[in-house]
N, C-alpha and C positions, 0 to 999 in steps of 0.2 A: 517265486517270481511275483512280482508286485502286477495285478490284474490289471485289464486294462481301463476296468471302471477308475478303480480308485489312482492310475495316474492320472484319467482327465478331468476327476475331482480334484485332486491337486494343483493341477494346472490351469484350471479356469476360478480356484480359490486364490491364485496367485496374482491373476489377470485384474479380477475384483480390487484385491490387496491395493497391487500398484496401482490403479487405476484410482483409486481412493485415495491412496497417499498423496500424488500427484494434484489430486482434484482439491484437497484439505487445503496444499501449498499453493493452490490456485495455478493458471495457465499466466505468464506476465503480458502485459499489453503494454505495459512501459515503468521508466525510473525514474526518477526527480534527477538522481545522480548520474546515471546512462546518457540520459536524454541531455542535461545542461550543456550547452555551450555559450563562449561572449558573444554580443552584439548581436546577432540575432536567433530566436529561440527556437526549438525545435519545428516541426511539425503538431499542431494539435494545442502545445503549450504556450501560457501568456506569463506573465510577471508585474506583479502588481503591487500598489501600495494604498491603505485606507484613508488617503490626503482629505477628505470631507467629511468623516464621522465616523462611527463606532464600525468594528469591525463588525462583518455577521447581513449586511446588507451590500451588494455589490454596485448599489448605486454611489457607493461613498467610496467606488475606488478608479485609481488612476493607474495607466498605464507606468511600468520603469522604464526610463530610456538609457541605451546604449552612450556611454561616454565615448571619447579616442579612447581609449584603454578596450572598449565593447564590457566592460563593467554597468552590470543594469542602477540606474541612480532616479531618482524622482524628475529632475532636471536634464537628465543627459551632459548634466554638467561635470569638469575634472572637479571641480571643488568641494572638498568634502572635508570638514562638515557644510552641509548643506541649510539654506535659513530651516529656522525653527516652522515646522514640527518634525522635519524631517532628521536633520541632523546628521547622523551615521549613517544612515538607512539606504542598504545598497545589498544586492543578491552578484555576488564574483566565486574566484575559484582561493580564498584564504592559503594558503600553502597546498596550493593545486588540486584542492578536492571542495565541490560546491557548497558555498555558504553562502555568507554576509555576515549585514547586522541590522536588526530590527531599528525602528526611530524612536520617538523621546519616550517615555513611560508616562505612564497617568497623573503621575503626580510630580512630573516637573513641570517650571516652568514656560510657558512657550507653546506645551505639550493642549491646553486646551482642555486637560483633566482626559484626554483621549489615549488607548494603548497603540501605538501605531505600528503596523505589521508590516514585515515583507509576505508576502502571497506568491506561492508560486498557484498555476491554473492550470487544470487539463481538462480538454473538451472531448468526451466519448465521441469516437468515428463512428460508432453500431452499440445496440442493444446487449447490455452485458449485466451480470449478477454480478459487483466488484466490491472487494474489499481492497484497504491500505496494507499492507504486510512490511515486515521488516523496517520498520521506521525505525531511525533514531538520530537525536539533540544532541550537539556537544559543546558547551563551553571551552572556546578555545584560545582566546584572550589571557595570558598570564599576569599583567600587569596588576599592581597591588592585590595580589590573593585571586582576581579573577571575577565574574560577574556579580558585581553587587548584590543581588536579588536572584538569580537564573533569568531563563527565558520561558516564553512561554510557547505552546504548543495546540494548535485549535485547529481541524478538520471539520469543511461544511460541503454542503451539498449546492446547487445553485442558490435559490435567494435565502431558504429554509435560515432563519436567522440564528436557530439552534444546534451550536456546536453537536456534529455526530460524536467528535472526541474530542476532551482539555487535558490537558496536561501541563509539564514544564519539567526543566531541571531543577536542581537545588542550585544555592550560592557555590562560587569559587571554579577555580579552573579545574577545565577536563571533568566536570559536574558533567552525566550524561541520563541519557530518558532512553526510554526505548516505548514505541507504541504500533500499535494495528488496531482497525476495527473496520467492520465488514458493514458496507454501506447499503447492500441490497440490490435489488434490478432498479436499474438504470436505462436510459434512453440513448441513441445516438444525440449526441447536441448538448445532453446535460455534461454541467459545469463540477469540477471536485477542488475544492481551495483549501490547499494545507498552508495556514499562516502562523509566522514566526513572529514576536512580541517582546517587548521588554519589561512586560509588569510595570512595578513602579517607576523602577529609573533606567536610562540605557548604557549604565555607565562600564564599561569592557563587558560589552555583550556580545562579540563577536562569536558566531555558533558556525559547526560545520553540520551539514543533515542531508539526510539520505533518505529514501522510502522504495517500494514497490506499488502499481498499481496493478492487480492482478483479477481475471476474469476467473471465477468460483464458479464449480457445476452444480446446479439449483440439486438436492435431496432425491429427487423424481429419476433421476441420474441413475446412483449409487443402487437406490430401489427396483430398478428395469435390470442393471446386472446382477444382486443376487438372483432375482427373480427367475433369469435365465439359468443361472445356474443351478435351483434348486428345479425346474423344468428338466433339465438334461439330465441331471443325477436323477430324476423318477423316470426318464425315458429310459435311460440306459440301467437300472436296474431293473426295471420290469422288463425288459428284452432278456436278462440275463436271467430271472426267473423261470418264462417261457421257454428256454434254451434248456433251462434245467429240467423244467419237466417232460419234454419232449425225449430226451435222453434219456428218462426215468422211464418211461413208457419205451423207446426202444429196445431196454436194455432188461424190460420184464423187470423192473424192477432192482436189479441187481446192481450192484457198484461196478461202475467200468475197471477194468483193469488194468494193467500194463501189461506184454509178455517180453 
């Protein structure tokens, strides 16, 4: 029969276990793709575009507005393409799952030598250790072979003008990215900007993308539970020692027996 020490080592080895898997995967506090809907935006989130300057500075962005359709567009206009620099540049649901397509690339025309982003925005309610999890980019434009160039891919913190993460897809359709990166404690109030890009040109950049924003248990955590549990493993063998020798001492020494 398995003692009763070593089942509640097991079962507080277990407790840790999950507790740490859980904690690695983070608690969720929200989705880019949960949370999207038309016209107007969730709780917490905004939608945004870099209409005045380089992306990386939030003074250079402007609100998206709601079309008749509730498709987020620079204008709030049905018309699209939209004047230059915007262009294509609209955050909707592309075959019912949330995307868009970024505006002009840096090196078009019109474009002002600027990459121009869709941004989605989310404003921490409370103080959290967060990372991004589960992200990912998809080229979903099949037209002539599919994105030009890909898209790109840039995660910031409020003003902090240096990307926490870059990335992108490759050229062509169905090109896909995948990314996460743990942004650290954070504030109620602070800002997280995941913006979408067309590199050089925007030419069938349509993207579909998805993320997680998840609250991470700070290290100090995972350290307080083993901690307990190697506590209780010395509490509870040392009991079972004193037990042994109290029995040893009863018994004259002798081994108990069975009759």
């Amino acid at each position: 029969m398995v003692s009763r020490f070593a089942r509640l080592f097991v079962l507080l080895f277990l407790l840790v276990f999950v507790a740490g898997f859980h904690g690695a995967q983070g608690a969720l506090i929200t989705s880019f793709d949960g949370a999207f809907q038309l016209t107007t935006p969730a709780p917490g989130w905004s939608y945004l575009w870099n209409s005045a300057g380089p992306i990386g500075d939030p003074a250079n962005y402007a609100l998206l507005l709601p079309n008749s359709s509730g498709v987020y567009t620079t204008d709030g206009s049905d018309a699209i393409p939209a004047p230059a620099p915007a262009n294509y540049l609209n955050l909707s649901l592309p075959g019912g799952f949330p995307g868009g397509h970024p505006g002009m690339g840096a090196l078009q025309d019109g474009s002002g030598g600027i990459e121009r982003y869709c941004i989605a925005a989310y404003t921490l309610a409370s103080a959290e250790t967060v990372s991004i999890h589960s992200g990912f980019v998809k080229n979903i434009n099949p037209n002539s072979g599919g994105s030009t160039d890909g898209v790109s891919v840039k995660v910031f913190v409020n003003d902090n003008p240096l990307p926490a993460l870059s990335g992108g897809t490759a050229p062509g359709f169905e090109s896909t990215t995948t990314f996460s990166v743990a942004l650290g404690a954070l504030n109620a109030g602070d800002k997280v900007y995941v913006a979408i890009g067309s590199k050089d040109t925007d030419l069938f950049d349509g993207f579909h993308l998805r993320y997680d924003v998840v609250a991470v248990p700070e290290p100090a955590t995972y350290l307080t539970a083993v901690t307990a549990l190697v506590t209780v493993a010395g509490v509870v063998g040392s009991r079972r020692q004193r037990s042994a020798q109290v029995t040893h001492v009863a018994t004259g020494g002798a081994r108990p027996t069975c009759s």
